[in-house]
N, C-alpha and C positions, 0 to 999 in steps of 0.2 A: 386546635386546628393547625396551625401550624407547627409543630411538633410530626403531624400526620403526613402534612403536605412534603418535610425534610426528608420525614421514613423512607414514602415511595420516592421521591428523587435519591436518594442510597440505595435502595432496591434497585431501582432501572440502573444506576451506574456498576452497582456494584453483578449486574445481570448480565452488561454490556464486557465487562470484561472476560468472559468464557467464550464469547463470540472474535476466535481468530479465523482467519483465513491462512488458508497455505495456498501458496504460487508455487506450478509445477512449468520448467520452463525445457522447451524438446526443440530441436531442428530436423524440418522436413528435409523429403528427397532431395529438394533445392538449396537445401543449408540454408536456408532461411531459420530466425530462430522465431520460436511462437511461445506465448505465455498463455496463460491459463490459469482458471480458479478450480476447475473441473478436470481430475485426473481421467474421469471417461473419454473427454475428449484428446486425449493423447491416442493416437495410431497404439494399437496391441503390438502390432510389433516394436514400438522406443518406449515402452511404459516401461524397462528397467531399466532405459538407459536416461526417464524423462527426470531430471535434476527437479527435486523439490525445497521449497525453500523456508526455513525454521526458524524462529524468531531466536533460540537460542545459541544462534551460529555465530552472534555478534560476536566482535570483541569492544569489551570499552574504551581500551586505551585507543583506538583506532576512529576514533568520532572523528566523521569530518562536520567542518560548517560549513551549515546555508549557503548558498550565494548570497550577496545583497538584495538582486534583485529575483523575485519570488515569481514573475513571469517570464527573466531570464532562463530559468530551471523549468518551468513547465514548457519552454517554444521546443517545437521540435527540431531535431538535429537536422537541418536543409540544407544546402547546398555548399556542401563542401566540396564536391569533385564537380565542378563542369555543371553546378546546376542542379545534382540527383541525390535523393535520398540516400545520405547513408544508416544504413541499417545497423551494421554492428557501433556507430556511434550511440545510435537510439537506444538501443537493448543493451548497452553498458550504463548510458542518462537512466533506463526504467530500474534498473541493475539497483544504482544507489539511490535513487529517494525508494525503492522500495524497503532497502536496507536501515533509512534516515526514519521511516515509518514506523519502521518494527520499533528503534532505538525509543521513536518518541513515544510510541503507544506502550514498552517497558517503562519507560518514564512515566507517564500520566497512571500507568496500574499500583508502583511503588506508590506513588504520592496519593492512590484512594487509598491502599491499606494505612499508610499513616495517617491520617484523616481519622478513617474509622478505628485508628486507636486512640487518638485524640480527641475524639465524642466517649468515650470512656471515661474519658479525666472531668468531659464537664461538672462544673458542682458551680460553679458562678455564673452570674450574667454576664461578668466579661469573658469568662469560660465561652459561655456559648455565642457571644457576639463574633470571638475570636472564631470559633470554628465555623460559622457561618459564616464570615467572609474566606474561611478556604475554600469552602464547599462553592460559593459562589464563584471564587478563580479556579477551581478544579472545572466546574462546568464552562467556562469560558476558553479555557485550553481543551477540554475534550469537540469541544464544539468547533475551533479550529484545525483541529485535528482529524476530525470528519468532514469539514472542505476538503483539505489535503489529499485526503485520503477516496473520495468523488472526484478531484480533476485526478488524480494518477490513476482508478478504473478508466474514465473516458480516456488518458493519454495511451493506455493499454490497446482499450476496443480501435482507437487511431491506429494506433500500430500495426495492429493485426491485421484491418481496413488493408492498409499498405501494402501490406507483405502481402494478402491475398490479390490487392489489384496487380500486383507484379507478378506473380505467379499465372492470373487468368489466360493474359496474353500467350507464354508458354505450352500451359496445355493444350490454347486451342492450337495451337500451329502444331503440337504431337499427334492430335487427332487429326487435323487436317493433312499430313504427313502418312500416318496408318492408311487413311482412305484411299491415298492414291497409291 
């Protein structure tokens, strides 16, 4: 039974790994920038010009680290000029932990396939206690790794919040401008 129980948790992880996402990232009429999971929603006219983002673009010599403090990295970039959102600070902040993400979720994928070479080798019971406490820290790091990876969606949908509340203002005053 437990044997069965290992199977389908390698199944689900090893399942979860084919599931990437690509961020395609455009600036509207406003130069405003906007991100995106959904290349449809990029305007037809900037879909060749909308920057999409590949996990293979890293480089590894270029890792940065964390901040220390892991709610310092998630607040949003506020009031730097006078009080007002700046935006190209935010969309540089989403820029790298989106980039930190990629980095770690290549990380957490290398360390399932050595795992699952490592359940190869079992022949002992320290064999397999051994591999079962990886399997146990690989899922404890995947699991943080999908916090991270839900507050930086929500710090996105923020974003975008933003960038369209600033924008609303604008167009109503162009419409209002056309009518008279």
């Amino acid at each position: 039974m437990r044997w069965i129980k290992l199977m389908i948790l390698l199944s689900v992880i090893l399942l979860c790994g084919s599931a990437s996402a690509e961020f395609y990232k455009y600036y509207d009429e406003n130069g405003n920038v906007h991100f995106t999971d959904d290349f449809n929603q990029v305007p037809k006219d900037q879909r060749d010009a909308a920057k999409g983002y590949v996990e293979a673009e890293s480089k590894p010599e270029a890792v940065q680290t964390p901040p220390e403090n892991t709610e310092e990295a998630a607040a949003p970039a506020e009031a730097d000029k006078g009080g007002k959102y700046d935006f190209q600070k935010r969309a540089d902040e989403l820029d790298r932990r989106k980039k930190e993400l990629a980095d770690e979720y290549e990380s957490l994928m290398k360390e399932n396939e050595r795992i699952s070479q490592m359940r190869k080798s079992v022949k002992t019971p320290a064999d397999g206690k051994k591999y079962n406490e990886s399997v146990r820290a690989l899922n404890i790091k995947l699991k943080d790794h999908d916090k991270k990876r839900k507050t930086f969606f929500s710090d996105i949908e923020e974003y975008n919040a933003k960038v369209a509340e600033q924008t609303k203002p604008k167009e109503k005053e162009t419409t209002k401008n056309e009518s008279e």
